[in-house]
LUMTI-663639 format. One line per 8 residues: number of its first residue (from 1); their letters; for each residue z, y, x of N, C-alpha, C. Coordinates in Angstrom, 1 decimal, decimal comma, always signed. Atoms other than C-alpha are relative to their C-alpha. Layout:
% residues N
NUM> A> Z Y X Z Y X Z Y X; ...;
***
This chain:
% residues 113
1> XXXXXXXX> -0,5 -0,1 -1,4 -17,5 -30,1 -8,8 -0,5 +1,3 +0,6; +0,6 -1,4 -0,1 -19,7 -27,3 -8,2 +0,5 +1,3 -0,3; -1,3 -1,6 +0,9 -17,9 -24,7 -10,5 +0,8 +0,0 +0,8; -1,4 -0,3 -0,6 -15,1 -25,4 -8,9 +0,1 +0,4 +1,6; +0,3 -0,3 -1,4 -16,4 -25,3 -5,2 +0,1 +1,6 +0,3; +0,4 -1,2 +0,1 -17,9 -21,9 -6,1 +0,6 +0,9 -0,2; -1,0 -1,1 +0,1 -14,8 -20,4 -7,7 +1,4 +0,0 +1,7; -0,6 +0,0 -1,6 -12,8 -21,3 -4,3 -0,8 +0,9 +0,7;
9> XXXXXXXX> +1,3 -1,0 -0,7 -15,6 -19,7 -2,6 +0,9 +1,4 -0,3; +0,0 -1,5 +0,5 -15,2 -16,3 -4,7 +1,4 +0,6 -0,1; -1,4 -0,6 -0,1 -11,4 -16,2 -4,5 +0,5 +0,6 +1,4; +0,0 -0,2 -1,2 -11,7 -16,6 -0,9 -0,3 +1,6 +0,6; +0,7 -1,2 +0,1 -13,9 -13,7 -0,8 +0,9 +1,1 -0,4; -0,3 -1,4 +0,4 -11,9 -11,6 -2,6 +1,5 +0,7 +0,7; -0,8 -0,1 -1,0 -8,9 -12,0 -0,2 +0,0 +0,8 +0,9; +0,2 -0,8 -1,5 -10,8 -10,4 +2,8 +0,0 +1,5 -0,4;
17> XXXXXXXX> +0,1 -1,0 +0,5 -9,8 -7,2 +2,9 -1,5 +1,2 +0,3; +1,1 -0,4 +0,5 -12,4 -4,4 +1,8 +0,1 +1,3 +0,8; +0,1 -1,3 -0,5 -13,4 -1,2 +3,7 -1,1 +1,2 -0,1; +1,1 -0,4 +0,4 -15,3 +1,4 +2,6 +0,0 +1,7 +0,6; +0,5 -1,4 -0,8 -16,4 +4,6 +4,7 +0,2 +1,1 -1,2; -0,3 -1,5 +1,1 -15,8 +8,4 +2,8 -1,0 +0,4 +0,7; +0,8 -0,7 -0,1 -17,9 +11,0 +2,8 +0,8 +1,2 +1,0; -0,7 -0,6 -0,9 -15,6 +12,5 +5,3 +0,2 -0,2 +1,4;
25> XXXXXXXX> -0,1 +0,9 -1,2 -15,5 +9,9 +7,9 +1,2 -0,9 +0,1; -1,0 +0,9 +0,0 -12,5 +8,3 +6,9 +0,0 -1,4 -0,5; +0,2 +1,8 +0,9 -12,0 +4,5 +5,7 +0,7 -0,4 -0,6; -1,0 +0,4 +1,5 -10,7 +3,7 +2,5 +0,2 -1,6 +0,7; -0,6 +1,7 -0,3 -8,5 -0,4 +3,4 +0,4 -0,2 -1,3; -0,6 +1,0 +0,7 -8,0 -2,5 +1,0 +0,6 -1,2 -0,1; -0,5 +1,1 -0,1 -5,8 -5,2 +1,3 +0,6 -1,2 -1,1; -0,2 +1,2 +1,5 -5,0 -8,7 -1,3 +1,0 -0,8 +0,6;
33> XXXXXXXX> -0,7 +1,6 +0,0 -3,0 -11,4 -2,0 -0,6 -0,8 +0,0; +1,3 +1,2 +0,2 -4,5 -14,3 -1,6 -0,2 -0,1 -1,3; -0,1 -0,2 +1,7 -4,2 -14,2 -5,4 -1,4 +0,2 -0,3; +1,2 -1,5 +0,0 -6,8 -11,4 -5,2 +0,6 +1,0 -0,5; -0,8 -1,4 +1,1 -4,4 -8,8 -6,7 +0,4 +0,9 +1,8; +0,0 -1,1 -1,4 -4,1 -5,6 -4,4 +1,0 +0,3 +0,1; -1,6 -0,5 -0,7 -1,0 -5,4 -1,9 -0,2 +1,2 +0,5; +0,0 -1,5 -0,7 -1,9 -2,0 -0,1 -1,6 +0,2 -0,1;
41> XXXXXXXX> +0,7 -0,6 +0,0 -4,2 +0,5 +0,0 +0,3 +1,2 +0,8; +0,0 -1,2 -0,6 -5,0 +3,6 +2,2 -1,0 +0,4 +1,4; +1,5 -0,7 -1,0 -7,2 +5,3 +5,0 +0,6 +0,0 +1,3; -0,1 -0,3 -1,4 -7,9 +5,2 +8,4 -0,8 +1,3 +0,3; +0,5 -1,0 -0,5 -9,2 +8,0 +10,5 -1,0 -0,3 +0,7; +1,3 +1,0 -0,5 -12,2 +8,3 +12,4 +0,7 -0,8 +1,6; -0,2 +1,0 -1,2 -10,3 +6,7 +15,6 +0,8 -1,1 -0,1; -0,2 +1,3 +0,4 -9,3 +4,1 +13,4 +1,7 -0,3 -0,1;
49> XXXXXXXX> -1,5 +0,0 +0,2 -5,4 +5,1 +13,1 +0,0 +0,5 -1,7; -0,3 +0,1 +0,7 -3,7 +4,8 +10,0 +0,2 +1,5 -0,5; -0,3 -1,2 -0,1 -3,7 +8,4 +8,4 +0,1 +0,2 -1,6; +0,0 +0,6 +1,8 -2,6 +9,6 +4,4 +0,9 -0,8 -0,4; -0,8 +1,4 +0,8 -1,4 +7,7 +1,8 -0,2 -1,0 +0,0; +0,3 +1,7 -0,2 -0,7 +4,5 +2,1 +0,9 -0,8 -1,2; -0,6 +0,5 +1,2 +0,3 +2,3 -1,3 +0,1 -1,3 +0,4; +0,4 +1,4 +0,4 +1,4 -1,0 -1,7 +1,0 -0,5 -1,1;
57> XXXXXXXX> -0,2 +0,2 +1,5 +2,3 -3,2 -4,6 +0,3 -1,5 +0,5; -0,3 +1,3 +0,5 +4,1 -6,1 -5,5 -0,9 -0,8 -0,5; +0,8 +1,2 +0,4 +2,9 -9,8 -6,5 -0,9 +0,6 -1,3; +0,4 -0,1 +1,3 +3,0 -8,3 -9,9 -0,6 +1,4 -0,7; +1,1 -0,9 +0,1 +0,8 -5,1 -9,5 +1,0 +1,1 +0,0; -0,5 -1,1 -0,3 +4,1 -2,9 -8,9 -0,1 +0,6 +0,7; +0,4 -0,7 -1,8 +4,2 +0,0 -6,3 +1,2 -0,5 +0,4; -1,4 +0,1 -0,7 +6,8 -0,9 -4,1 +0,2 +0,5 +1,2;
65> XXXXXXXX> -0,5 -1,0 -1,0 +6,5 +1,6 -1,4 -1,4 +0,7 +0,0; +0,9 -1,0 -0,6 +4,4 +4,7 -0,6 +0,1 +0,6 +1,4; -0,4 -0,3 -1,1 +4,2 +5,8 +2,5 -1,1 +1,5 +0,7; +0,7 -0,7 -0,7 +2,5 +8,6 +4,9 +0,0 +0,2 +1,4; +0,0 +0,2 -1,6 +0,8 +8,5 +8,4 -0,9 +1,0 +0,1; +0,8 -1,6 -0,5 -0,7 +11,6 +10,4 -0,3 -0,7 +1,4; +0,8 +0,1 -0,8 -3,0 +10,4 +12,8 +0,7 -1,1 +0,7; -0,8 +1,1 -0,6 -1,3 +7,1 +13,3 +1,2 -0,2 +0,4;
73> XXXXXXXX> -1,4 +0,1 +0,0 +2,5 +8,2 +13,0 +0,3 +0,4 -1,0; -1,1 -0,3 +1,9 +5,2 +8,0 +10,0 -0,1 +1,2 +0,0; -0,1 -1,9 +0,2 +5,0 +11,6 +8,7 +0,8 +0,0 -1,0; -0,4 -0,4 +1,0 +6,7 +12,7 +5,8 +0,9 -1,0 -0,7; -0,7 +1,2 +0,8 +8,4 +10,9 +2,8 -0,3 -1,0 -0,6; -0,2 +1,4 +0,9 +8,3 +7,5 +1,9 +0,4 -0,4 -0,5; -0,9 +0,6 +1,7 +9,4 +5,7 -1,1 -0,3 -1,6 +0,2; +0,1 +1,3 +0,4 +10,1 +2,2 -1,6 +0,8 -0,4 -1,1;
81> XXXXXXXX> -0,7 +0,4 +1,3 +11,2 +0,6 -4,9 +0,4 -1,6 +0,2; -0,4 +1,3 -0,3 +13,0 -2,2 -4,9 +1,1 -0,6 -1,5; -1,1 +0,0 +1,0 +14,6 -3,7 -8,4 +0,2 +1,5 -0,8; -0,7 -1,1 +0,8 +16,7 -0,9 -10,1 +0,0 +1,2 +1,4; -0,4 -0,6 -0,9 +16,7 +0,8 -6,5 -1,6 +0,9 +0,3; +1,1 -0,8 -0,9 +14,7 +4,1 -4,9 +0,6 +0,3 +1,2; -0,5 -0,7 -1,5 +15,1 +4,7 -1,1 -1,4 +0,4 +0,4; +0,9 -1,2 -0,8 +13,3 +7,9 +0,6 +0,3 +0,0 +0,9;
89> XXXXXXXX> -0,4 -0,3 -1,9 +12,9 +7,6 +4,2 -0,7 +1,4 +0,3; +1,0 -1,6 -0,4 +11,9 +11,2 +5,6 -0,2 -0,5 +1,8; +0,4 +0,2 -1,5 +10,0 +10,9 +8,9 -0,5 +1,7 +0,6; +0,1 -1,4 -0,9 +9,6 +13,8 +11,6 -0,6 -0,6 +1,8; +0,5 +0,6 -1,5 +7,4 +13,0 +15,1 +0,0 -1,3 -0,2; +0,3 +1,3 -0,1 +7,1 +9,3 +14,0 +1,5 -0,9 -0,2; -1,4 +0,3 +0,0 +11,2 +9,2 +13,7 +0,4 +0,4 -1,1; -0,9 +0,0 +1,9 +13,4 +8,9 +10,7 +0,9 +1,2 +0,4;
97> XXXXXXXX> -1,4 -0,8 +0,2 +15,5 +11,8 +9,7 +0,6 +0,1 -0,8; -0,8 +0,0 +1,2 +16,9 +11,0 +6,6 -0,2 -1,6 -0,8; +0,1 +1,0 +1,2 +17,6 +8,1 +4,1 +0,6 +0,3 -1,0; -0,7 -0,1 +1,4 +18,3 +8,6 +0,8 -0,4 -1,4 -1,1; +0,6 +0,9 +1,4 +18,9 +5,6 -2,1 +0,3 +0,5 -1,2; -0,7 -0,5 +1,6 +19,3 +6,0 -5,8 +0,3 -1,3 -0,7; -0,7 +1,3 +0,6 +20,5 +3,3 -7,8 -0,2 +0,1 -1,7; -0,3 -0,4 +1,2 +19,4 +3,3 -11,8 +0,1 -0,9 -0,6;
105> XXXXXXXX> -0,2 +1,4 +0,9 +20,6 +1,1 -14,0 -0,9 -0,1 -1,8; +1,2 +0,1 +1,7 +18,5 +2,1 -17,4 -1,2 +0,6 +0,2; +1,2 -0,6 -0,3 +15,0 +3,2 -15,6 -0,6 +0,5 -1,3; +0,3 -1,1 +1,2 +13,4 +5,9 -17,9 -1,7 +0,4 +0,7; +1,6 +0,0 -0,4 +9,6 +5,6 -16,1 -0,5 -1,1 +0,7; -0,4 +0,9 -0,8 +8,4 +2,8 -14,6 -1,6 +0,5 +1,4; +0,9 -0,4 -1,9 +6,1 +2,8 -10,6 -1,5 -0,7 -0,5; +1,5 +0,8 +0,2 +3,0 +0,8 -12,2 -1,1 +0,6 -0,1;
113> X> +1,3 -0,8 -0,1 -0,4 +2,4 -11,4 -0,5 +0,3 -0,9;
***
């Protein structure tokens, strides 16, 4: 009963997400599935806005979107995978200016870390 208490315990644990300071000032996030398998990743700034890459991943350890934020607004191009599908959002001032999808039916690389 104990084992079992303890592995509850350490799953728990590994849920809460993780933050770890740079030698820059910025803050690596990590975030879980209750699982413990890692849904996103990426940095804050020193006033604590979202800035950088930002990854996250499916149940099953896929990426399924990349994203980029500049001082706590959408910047640039993001990718999200979805199935057979890629769609690129392009962002400008925090606002979308483009969507682009792709559609492949025989994938020739696949998005896994």
């Amino acid at each position: 009963m104990c084992a079992l208490f303890v592995g509850v315990i350490a799953m728990a644990q590994e849920t809460k997400p993780q933050f770890e300071k740079q030698n820059d000032g910025t803050i690596k996030a990590t975030y879980f599935y209750s699982d413990g398998t890692v849904a996103q990743v990426g940095m804050f700034n020193e006033n604590n806005e979202r800035h950088g890459e930002w990854i996250s991943y499916d149940l099953e350890g896929q990426k399924s979107a990349q994203a980029e934020y500049k001082n706590g607004e959408k910047a640039g191009k993001w990718f999200f995978w979805n199935d057979e599908k890629l769609t690129e959002v392009d962002y400008s001032n925090n606002a979308i200016v483009s969507v682009n999808t792709w559609v492949n039916k025989n994938p020739v690389a696949t998005n896994k870390p």
